[in-house]
C-alpha positions as CSV (number, residue, x, y, z in Angstrom):
1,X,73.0,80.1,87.4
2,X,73.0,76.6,89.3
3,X,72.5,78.6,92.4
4,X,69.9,80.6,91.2
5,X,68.2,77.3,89.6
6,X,68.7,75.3,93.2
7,X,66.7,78.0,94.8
8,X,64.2,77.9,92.4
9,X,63.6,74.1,92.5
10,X,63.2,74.6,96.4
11,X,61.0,77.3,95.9
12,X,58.4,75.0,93.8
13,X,58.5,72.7,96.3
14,X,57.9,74.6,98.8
15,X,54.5,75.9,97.1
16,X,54.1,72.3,96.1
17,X,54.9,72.9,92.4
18,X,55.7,69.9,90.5
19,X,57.3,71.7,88.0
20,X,60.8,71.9,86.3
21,X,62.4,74.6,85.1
22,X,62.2,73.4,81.5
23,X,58.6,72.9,82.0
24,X,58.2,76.5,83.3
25,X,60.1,77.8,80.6
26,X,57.6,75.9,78.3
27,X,54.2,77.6,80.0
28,X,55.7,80.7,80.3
29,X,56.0,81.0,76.3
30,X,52.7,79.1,75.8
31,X,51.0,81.8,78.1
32,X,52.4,84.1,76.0
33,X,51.4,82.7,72.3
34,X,49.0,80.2,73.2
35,X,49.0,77.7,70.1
36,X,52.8,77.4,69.1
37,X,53.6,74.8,66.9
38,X,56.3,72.5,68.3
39,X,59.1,74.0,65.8
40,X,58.7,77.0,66.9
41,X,58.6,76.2,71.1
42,X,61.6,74.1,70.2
43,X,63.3,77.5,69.1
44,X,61.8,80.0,71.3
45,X,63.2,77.2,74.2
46,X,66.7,76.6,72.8
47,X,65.8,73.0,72.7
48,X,66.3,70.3,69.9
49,X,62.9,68.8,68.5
50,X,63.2,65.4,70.2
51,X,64.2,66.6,73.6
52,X,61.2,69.4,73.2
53,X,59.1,66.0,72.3
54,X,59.5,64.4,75.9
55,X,59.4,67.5,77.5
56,X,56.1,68.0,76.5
57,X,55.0,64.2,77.0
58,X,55.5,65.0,80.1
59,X,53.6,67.8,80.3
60,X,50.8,66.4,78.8
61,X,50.8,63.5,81.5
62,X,50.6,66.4,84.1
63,X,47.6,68.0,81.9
64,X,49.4,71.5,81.6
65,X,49.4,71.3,78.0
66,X,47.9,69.3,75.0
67,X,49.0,68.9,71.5
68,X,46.6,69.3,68.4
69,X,47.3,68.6,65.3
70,X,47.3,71.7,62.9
71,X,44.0,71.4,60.5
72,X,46.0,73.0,57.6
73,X,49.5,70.6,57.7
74,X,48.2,67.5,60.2
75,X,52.0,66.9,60.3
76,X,52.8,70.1,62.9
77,X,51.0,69.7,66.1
78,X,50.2,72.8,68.4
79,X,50.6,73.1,71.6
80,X,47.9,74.8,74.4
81,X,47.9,75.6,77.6
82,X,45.5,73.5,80.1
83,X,43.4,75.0,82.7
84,X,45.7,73.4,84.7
85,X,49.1,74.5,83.0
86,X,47.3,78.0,83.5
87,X,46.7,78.0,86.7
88,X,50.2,76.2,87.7
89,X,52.2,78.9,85.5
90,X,50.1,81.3,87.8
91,X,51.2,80.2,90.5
92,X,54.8,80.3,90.4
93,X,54.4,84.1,89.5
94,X,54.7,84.7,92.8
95,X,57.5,82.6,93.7
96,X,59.5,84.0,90.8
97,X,58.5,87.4,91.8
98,X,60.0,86.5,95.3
99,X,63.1,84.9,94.2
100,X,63.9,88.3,91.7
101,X,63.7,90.5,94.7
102,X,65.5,88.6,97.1
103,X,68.5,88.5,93.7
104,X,67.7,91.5,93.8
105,X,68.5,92.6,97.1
106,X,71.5,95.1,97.9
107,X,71.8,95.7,93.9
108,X,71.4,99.4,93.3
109,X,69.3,100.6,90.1
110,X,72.6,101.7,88.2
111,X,74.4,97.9,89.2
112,X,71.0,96.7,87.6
113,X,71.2,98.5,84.1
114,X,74.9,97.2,84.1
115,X,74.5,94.3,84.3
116,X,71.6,94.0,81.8
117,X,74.1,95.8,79.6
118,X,76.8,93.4,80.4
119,X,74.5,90.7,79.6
120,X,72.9,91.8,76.5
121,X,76.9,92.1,74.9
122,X,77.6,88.8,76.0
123,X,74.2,87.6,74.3
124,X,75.0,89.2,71.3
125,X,78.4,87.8,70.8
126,X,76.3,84.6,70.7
127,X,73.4,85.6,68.6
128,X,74.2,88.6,66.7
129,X,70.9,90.7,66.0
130,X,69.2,88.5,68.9
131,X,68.4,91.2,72.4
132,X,66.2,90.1,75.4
Protein backbone atom coordinates (compact mmCIF):
# COMPACT_ATOMS: atom_id res chain seq x y z
CA UNK A 1 0.00 0.00 0.00
CA UNK A 2 3.00 2.56 0.44
CA UNK A 3 3.33 2.32 -3.26
CA UNK A 4 -0.08 2.87 -3.99
CA UNK A 5 -0.17 5.80 -1.26
CA UNK A 6 3.24 7.43 -2.97
CA UNK A 7 1.39 7.64 -6.18
CA UNK A 8 -1.35 9.06 -4.72
CA UNK A 9 0.44 11.82 -2.87
CA UNK A 10 2.15 12.71 -6.38
CA UNK A 11 -0.98 12.59 -7.96
CA UNK A 12 -2.56 15.57 -5.63
CA UNK A 13 0.20 17.40 -6.27
CA UNK A 14 0.16 17.23 -9.51
CA UNK A 15 -3.55 18.67 -9.57
CA UNK A 16 -2.38 20.98 -6.96
CA UNK A 17 -4.26 19.20 -4.04
CA UNK A 18 -3.15 20.05 -0.69
CA UNK A 19 -4.57 17.18 0.67
CA UNK A 20 -3.45 14.08 2.70
CA UNK A 21 -4.68 10.94 2.54
CA UNK A 22 -6.14 11.07 6.02
CA UNK A 23 -7.78 14.16 5.04
CA UNK A 24 -9.40 12.58 1.97
CA UNK A 25 -10.39 9.72 3.91
CA UNK A 26 -12.18 12.38 6.22
CA UNK A 27 -14.28 14.21 3.11
CA UNK A 28 -14.93 11.25 1.49
CA UNK A 29 -17.15 9.99 4.58
CA UNK A 30 -18.32 13.53 5.33
CA UNK A 31 -19.60 13.63 1.62
CA UNK A 32 -21.24 10.70 2.29
CA UNK A 33 -23.15 11.58 5.81
CA UNK A 34 -22.71 15.09 5.96
CA UNK A 35 -22.98 16.04 9.80
CA UNK A 36 -21.06 13.08 11.60
CA UNK A 37 -20.34 13.67 15.00
CA UNK A 38 -16.56 13.31 15.79
CA UNK A 39 -17.12 9.77 17.58
CA UNK A 40 -18.42 8.40 14.96
CA UNK A 41 -15.79 9.84 12.02
CA UNK A 42 -13.22 8.66 14.56
CA UNK A 43 -14.73 5.11 13.98
CA UNK A 44 -15.78 5.13 10.56
CA UNK A 45 -11.77 6.46 10.04
CA UNK A 46 -10.06 3.78 12.26
CA UNK A 47 -8.65 6.67 14.15
CA UNK A 48 -8.38 7.49 17.96
CA UNK A 49 -10.38 10.62 19.15
CA UNK A 50 -7.41 12.85 19.71
CA UNK A 51 -5.54 12.05 16.59
CA UNK A 52 -9.16 12.53 14.72
CA UNK A 53 -9.06 16.05 16.75
CA UNK A 54 -5.93 17.52 14.89
CA UNK A 55 -6.81 16.01 11.92
CA UNK A 56 -9.65 17.92 11.67
CA UNK A 57 -7.91 21.23 13.08
CA UNK A 58 -6.32 21.00 10.33
CA UNK A 59 -9.00 20.81 8.14
CA UNK A 60 -10.69 23.49 9.46
CA UNK A 61 -7.59 25.84 8.91
CA UNK A 62 -7.90 24.75 5.24
CA UNK A 63 -11.83 25.56 5.39
CA UNK A 64 -12.91 21.95 4.10
CA UNK A 65 -14.71 21.34 7.11
CA UNK A 66 -16.27 23.08 10.24
CA UNK A 67 -17.29 21.73 13.60
CA UNK A 68 -20.73 22.64 15.33
CA UNK A 69 -21.65 21.89 18.26
CA UNK A 70 -24.72 19.46 18.50
CA UNK A 71 -27.93 21.65 19.86
CA UNK A 72 -29.19 18.56 21.73
CA UNK A 73 -25.59 17.38 23.82
CA UNK A 74 -23.31 20.81 23.16
CA UNK A 75 -20.62 18.29 24.35
CA UNK A 76 -20.45 16.28 20.64
CA UNK A 77 -19.53 18.55 17.87
CA UNK A 78 -20.50 17.79 14.14
CA UNK A 79 -18.62 17.93 11.51
CA UNK A 80 -19.68 19.49 7.70
CA UNK A 81 -18.32 19.75 4.72
CA UNK A 82 -17.25 23.31 3.35
CA UNK A 83 -17.87 24.58 -0.06
CA UNK A 84 -14.47 24.25 -0.26
CA UNK A 85 -13.92 20.64 1.24
CA UNK A 86 -16.76 19.90 -1.52
CA UNK A 87 -15.28 21.09 -4.19
CA UNK A 88 -11.62 19.71 -3.23
CA UNK A 89 -13.14 16.08 -2.53
CA UNK A 90 -14.48 16.74 -6.10
CA UNK A 91 -11.69 17.15 -7.42
CA UNK A 92 -9.65 14.27 -6.58
CA UNK A 93 -12.49 12.08 -8.08
CA UNK A 94 -10.77 12.11 -11.00
CA UNK A 95 -7.41 11.53 -9.90
CA UNK A 96 -8.57 8.51 -7.89
CA UNK A 97 -10.49 7.38 -10.73
CA UNK A 98 -7.18 7.59 -12.75
CA UNK A 99 -4.98 5.96 -10.32
CA UNK A 100 -7.74 2.76 -10.01
CA UNK A 101 -7.50 2.14 -13.67
CA UNK A 102 -3.97 2.47 -14.18
CA UNK A 103 -3.93 -0.50 -10.71
CA UNK A 104 -6.07 -1.69 -12.62
CA UNK A 105 -4.37 -2.27 -15.68
CA UNK A 106 -3.46 -5.87 -17.01
CA UNK A 107 -5.87 -7.39 -14.08
CA UNK A 108 -8.56 -9.49 -15.72
CA UNK A 109 -12.31 -9.32 -14.28
CA UNK A 110 -11.89 -12.85 -12.60
CA UNK A 111 -8.11 -11.70 -10.89
CA UNK A 112 -10.45 -8.75 -9.72
CA UNK A 113 -13.24 -10.74 -7.85
CA UNK A 114 -10.26 -12.71 -6.25
CA UNK A 115 -8.78 -10.58 -4.99
CA UNK A 116 -11.78 -8.77 -3.43
CA UNK A 117 -12.49 -12.24 -2.10
CA UNK A 118 -9.10 -12.58 -0.82
CA UNK A 119 -9.41 -9.39 0.82
CA UNK A 120 -12.71 -9.44 2.29
CA UNK A 121 -11.34 -12.96 4.32
CA UNK A 122 -8.43 -11.23 5.43
CA UNK A 123 -10.73 -8.32 6.70
CA UNK A 124 -12.91 -10.56 8.40
CA UNK A 125 -10.24 -12.34 10.35
CA UNK A 126 -9.85 -8.89 11.73
CA UNK A 127 -13.38 -7.69 12.17
CA UNK A 128 -15.56 -10.55 12.26
CA UNK A 129 -19.21 -9.45 10.91
CA UNK A 130 -17.38 -6.17 9.40
CA UNK A 131 -17.46 -6.51 4.95
CA UNK A 132 -16.50 -3.53 2.66
Amino acid sequence: MKLVDYHKKESFAKEGLDLTKEQMVVLKKLDAHDGLNQNELAYLTYRDKSSLARLLTKMESKEYIIRRQNDADKRVNQVFLTPEGKRVYDRTRPVIKELIDKMERNISAKEKDQMIVLLQKVQENFEPGFTF
